[in-house]
C-alpha positions as CSV (number, residue, x, y, z in Angstrom):
1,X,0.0,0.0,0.0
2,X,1.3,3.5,-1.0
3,X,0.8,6.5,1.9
4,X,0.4,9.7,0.4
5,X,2.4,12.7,1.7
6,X,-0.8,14.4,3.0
7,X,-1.5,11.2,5.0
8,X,2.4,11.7,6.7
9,X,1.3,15.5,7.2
10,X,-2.4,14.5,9.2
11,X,0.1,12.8,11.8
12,X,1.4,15.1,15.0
13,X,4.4,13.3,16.3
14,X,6.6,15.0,18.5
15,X,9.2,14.1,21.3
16,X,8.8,13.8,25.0
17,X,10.2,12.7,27.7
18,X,9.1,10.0,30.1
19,X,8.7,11.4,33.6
20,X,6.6,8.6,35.1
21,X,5.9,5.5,34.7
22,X,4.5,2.2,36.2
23,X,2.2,-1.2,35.6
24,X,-1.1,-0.4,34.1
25,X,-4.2,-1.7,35.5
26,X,-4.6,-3.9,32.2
27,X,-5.1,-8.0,31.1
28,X,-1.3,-7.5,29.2
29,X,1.6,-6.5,30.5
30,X,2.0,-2.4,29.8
31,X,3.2,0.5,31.5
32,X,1.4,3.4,32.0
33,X,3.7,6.2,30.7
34,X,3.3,10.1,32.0
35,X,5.0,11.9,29.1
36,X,6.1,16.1,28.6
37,X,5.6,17.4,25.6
38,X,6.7,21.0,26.6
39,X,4.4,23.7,27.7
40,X,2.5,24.2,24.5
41,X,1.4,20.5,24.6
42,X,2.0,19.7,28.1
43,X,1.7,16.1,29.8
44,X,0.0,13.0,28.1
45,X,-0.7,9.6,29.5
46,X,0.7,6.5,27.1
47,X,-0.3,3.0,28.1
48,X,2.2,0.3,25.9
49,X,3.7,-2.9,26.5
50,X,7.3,-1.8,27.0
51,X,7.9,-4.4,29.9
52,X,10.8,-5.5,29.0
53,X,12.3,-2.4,30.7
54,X,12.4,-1.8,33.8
55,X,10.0,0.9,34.8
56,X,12.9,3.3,36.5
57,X,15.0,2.8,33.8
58,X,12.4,4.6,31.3
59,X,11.9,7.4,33.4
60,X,13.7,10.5,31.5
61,X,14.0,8.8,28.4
62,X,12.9,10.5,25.3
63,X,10.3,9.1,22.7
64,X,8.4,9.9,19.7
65,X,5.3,9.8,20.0
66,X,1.8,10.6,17.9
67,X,-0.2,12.9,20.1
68,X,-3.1,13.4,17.8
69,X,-5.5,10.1,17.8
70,X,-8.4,9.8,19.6
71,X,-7.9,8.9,23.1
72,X,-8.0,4.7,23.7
73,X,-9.2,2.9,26.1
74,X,-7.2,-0.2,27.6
75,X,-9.1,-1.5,30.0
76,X,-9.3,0.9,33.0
77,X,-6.8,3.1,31.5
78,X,-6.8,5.7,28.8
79,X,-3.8,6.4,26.1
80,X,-3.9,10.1,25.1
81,X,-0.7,9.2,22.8
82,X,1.1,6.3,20.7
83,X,4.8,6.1,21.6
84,X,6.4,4.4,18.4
85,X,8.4,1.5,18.8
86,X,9.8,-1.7,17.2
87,X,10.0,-5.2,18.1
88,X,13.0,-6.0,20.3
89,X,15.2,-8.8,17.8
90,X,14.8,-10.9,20.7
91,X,11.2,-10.8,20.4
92,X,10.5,-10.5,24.3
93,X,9.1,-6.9,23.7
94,X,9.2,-3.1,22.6
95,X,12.1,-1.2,21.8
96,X,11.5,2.4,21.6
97,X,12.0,5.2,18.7
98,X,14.0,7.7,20.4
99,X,16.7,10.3,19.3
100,X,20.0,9.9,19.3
101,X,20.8,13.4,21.3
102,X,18.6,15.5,23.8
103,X,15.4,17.4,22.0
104,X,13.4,19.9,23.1
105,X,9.5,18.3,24.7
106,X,7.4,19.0,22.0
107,X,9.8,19.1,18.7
108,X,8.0,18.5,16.1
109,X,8.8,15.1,14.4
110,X,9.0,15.5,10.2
């Protein structure tokens, strides 16, 4: 399937940084995520099965994220964004898209 460019454009992904995070109240192993997107955006909640961290280790770690679906219910929870990630090669869980030097909370992904 081809994507048109318009499609990439209707997407708002932008980097924040994890500031909390800890076992959501759902069936599957997931973390429930407090994120910073800066003071324009400010903080979103992101539920996702990164467990094969360790939940201190994710806190202050930056992510990209797409802060503009609908919110989504996971059981008790709600996910106000979608942190992008890839399969670990291992295939025990979630690796996350990050940069590769400090970003400003907010910066606009393009």
């Amino acid at each position: 399937m081809t994507a048109e460019f318009d499609q990439f454009l209707a997407l708002d992904l932008r980097i924040g940084t994890i500031v909390a995070a800890a076992r959501a109240q759902t069936k599957k192993p997931t973390y429930r995520m407090t994120i910073d997107f800066g003071k324009e955006i400010g903080t979103r909640v992101s539920c996702g099965a990164y467990t094969n961290y360790a939940a201190e280790e994710i806190v202050g770690k930056q992510v990209v994220a797409v802060i503009n679906f609908a919110p989504k219910k996971m059981g008790p929870e709600t996910s106000e964004a979608l942190v992008l990630g890839v399969q670990n090669p291992s295939g025990d869980g979630t690796l996350f898209l990050s940069v590769d030097r400090p970003a400003p909370n907010g910066g606009k992904v393009f």
